[in-house]
C-alpha positions, 0 to 999 in steps of 0.5 A: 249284321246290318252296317249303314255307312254314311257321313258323321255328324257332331252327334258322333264326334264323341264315338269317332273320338272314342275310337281314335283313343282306343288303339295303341298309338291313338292313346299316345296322342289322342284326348279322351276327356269330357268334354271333348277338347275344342281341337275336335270341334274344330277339326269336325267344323273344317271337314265338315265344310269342306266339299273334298272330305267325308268323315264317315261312320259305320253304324250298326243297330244305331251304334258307331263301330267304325269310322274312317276318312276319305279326302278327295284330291284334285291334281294336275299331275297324272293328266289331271288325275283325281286321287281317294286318301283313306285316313283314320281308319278305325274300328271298334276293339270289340268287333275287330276280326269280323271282316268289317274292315274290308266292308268298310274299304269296299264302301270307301273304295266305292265312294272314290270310284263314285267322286272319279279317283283313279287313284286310292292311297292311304298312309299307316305307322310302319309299326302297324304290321297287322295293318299292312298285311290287311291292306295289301291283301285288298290289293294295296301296294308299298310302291312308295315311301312318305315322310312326314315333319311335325310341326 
């Protein structure tokens, strides 16, 4: 299997969006109608811009199977400590199981490592239980507890 890994493009917003829907909690919050809801767009135009974010997609034979997020953050806490935050992670339903996810972790634990992090976190819905036991086997720990407020 030959996986290319690079930064999305709006080519593959409908593909990224696909994937985002195709999962338990994304078909709760997600939109998958055509044309794409502008709030996509949108969201693709700020991320794009933005220096201290790579959307990725993993392709294979010219197919996205897989995409994640990767936001750099700068800090002064921790002497000015550099941290990786992986969101969105997702991957195709039909080629769960093969390992991708941890070649895609390995690609964006990399990418952080490349930009200076000395930190990378990531956040998940306690419901994700699978997710869990897949993320401390990559050495993730729960060290410690977020909350969030919708607004």
């Amino acid at each position: 299997m030959t996986l290319s890994f690079r930064r999305a493009t709006q080519a593959d917003l409908e593909a990224i969006v696909d994937l985002l829907v195709d999962d338990a909690i994304g078909a709760t919050r997600e939109d998958s109608s055509r044309p794409l809801n502008p709030r996509y767009v949108a969201g693709f135009a700020a991320v794009d811009r933005d220096p201290n974010q790579y959307l990725a997609v993993v392709e294979e034979e010219g197919t996205v199977i897989g995409s994640l997020q990767i936001t750099f953050i700068p800090s002064v806490s921790r002497l000015g400590m550099w941290r990786g935050q992986i969101e969105a992670v997702r991957i195709a339903r039909s080629r769960r199981g093969e390992g991708l996810g941890r070649q895609m972790f390995d690609w964006a634990i990399a990418q952080c490592r490349d930009r200076g992090c000395e930190l990378v976190q990531l956040t998940m819905d306690k419901t994700r239980t699978d997710s869990r036991r897949f993320y401390e086997s990559l050495g993730f720990k729960a060290s410690h507890d977020g909350f969030k407020l919708d607004l």
